[in-house]
TIZAPA-120130 format. One record per residue: y, z, x of N, C-alpha, C in turn. Coordinates in nm, 2 decimals, padded with zeros to 4 digits. Each point is the difference from the previous one (the first is absolute). Layout:
N
      nv      nw      nu     cav     caw     cau      cv      cw      cu
       Y       Z       X       Y       Z       X       Y       Z       X
...
***
This chain:
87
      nv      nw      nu     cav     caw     cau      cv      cw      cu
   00.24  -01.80  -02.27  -00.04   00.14   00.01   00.12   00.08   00.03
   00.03   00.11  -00.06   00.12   00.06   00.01  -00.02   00.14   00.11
  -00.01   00.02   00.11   00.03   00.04   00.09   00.06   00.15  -00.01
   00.14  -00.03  -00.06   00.10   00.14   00.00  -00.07   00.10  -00.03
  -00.08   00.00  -00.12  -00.05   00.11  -00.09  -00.12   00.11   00.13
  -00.02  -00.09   00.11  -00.14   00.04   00.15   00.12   00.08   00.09
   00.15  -00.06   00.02   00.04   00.07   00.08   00.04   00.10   00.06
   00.04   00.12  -00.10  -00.01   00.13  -00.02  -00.11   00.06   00.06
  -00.15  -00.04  -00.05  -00.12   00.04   00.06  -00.03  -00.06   00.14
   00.08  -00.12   00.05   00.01  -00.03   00.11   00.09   00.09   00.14
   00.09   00.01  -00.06   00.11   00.10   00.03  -00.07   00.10   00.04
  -00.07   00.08  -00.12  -00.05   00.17   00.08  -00.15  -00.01   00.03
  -00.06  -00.15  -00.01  -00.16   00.01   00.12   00.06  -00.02   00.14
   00.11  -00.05   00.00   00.07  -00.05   00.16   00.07   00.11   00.06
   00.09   00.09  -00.09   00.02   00.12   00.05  -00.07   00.08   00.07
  -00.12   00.05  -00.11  -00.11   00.06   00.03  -00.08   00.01   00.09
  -00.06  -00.14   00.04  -00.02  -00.01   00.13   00.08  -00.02   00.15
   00.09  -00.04  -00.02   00.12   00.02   00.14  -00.01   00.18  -00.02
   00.02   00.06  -00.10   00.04   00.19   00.00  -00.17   00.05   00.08
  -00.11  -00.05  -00.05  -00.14   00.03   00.06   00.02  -00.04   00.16
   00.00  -00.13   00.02   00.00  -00.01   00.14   00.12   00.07   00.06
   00.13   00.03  -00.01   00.03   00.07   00.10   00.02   00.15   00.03
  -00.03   00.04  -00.14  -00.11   00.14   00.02  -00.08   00.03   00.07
  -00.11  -00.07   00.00  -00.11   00.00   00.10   00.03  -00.05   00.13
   00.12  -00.06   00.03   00.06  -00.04   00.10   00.05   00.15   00.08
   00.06   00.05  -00.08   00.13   00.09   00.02  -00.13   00.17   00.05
  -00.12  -00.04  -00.11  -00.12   00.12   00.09  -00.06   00.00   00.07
  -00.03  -00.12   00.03  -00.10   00.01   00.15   00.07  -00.04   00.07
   00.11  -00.01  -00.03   00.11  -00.05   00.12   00.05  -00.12   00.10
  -00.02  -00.12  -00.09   00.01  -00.12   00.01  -00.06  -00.12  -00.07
   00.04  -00.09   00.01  -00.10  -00.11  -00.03  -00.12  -00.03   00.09
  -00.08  -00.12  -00.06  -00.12  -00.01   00.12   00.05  -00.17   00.03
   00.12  -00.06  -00.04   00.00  -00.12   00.01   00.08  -00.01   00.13
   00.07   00.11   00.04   00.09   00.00   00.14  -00.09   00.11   00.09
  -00.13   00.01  -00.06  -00.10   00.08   00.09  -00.11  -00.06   00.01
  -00.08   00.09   00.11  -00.13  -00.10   00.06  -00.11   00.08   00.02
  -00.12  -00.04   00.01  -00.12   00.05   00.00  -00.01  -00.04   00.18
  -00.06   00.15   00.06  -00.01  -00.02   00.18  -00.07   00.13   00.01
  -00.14  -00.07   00.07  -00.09   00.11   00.06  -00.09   00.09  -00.18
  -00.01  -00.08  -00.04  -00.08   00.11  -00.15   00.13   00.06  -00.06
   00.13  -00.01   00.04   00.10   00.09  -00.09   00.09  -00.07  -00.03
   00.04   00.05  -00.10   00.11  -00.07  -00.10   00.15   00.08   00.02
   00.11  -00.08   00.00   00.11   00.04   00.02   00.09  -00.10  -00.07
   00.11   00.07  -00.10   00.07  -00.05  -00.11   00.13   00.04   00.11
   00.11  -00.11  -00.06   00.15   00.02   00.08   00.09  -00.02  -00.13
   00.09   00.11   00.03   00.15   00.06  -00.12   00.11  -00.02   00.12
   00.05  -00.13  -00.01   00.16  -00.04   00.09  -00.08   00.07   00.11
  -00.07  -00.02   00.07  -00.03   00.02   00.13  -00.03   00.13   00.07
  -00.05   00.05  -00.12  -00.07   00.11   00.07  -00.18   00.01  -00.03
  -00.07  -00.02   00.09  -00.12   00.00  -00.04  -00.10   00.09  -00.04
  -00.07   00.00  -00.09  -00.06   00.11  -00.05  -00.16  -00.04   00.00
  -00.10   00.08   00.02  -00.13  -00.02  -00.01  -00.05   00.05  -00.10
  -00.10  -00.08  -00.08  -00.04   00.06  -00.11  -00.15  -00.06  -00.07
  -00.04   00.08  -00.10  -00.18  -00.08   00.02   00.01  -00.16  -00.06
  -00.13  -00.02   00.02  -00.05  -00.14  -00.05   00.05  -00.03  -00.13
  -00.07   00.12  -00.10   00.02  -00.02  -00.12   00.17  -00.06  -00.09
   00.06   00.11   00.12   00.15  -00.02  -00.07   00.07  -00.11   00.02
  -00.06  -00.01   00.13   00.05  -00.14   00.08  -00.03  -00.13  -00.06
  -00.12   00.01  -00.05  -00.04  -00.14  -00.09   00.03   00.00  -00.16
  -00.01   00.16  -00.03   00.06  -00.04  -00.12   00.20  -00.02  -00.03
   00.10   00.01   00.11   00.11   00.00   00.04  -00.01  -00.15   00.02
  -00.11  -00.07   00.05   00.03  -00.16   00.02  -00.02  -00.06  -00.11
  -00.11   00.06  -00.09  -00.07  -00.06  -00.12   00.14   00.02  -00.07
   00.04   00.07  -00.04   00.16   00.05  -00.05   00.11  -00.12   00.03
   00.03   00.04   00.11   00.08  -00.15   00.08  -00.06  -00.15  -00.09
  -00.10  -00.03   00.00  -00.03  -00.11   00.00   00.01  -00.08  -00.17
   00.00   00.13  -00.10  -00.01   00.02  -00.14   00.17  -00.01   00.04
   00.10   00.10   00.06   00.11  -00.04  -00.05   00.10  -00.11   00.05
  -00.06  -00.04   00.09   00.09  -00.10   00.04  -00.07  -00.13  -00.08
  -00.10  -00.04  -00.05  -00.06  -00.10  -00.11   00.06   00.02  -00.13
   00.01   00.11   00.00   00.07   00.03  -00.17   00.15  -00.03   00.02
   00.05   00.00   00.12   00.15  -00.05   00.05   00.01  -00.16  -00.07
  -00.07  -00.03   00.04   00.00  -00.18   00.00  -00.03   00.00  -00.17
  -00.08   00.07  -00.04  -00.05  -00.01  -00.16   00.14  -00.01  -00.07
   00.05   00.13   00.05   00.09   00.05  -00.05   00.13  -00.07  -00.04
   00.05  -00.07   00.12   00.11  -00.07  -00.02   00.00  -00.13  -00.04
  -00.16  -00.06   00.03   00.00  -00.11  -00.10  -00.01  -00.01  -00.11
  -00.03   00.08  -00.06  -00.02   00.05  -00.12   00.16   00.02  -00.05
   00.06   00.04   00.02   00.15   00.08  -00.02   00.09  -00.18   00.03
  -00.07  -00.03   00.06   00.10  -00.15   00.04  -00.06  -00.08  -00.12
  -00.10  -00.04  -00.05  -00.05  -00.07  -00.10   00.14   00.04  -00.10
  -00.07   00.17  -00.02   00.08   00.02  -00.13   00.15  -00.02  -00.02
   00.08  -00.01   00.07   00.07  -00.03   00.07   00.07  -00.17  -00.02
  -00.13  -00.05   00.05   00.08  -00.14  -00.07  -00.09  -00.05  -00.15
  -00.09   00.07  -00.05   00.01   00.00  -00.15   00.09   00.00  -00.08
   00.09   00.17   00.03   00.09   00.02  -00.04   00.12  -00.13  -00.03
   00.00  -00.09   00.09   00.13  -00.07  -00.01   00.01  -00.12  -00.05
***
């Protein structure tokens, strides 16, 4: 199976999503993966400053997290296959 020809499209689904999650990082003002859920409220942390913010964003910021750090692993194995096809 020839590989190369997916890369490109691998390239900008991986982009894409790292540019989505830290967007949504950079608006509600942190991640939820260095933040915690205490007392019914949600609070996301940016390098250490903590921010409180609702449920929704907070879970969809971890749902986020959890898509791009999976697509990490996709990503580079994918890229390492091709990689040693190439050779």
């Amino acid at each position: 199976m020839n590989l190369a020809k997916y890369q490109k499209l691998a390239d900008i689904a991986f982009l894409s999503i790292f540019a989505i999650f830290v967007t949504h990082c950079a608006y509600i003002g942190g991640d939820a993966f260095n933040g915690y859920e205490r007392n019914g409220k949600f609070y996301v942390n940016w390098h250490g400053i903590i921010t409180e913010t609702s449920q929704s964003a907070f879970r969809t910021n971890k749902t986020l997290g959890i898509i791009f750090f999976t697509s990490t692993v996709i990503y580079f194995t994918f890229t390492y296959l091709n990689l040693q096809q190439k050779r």
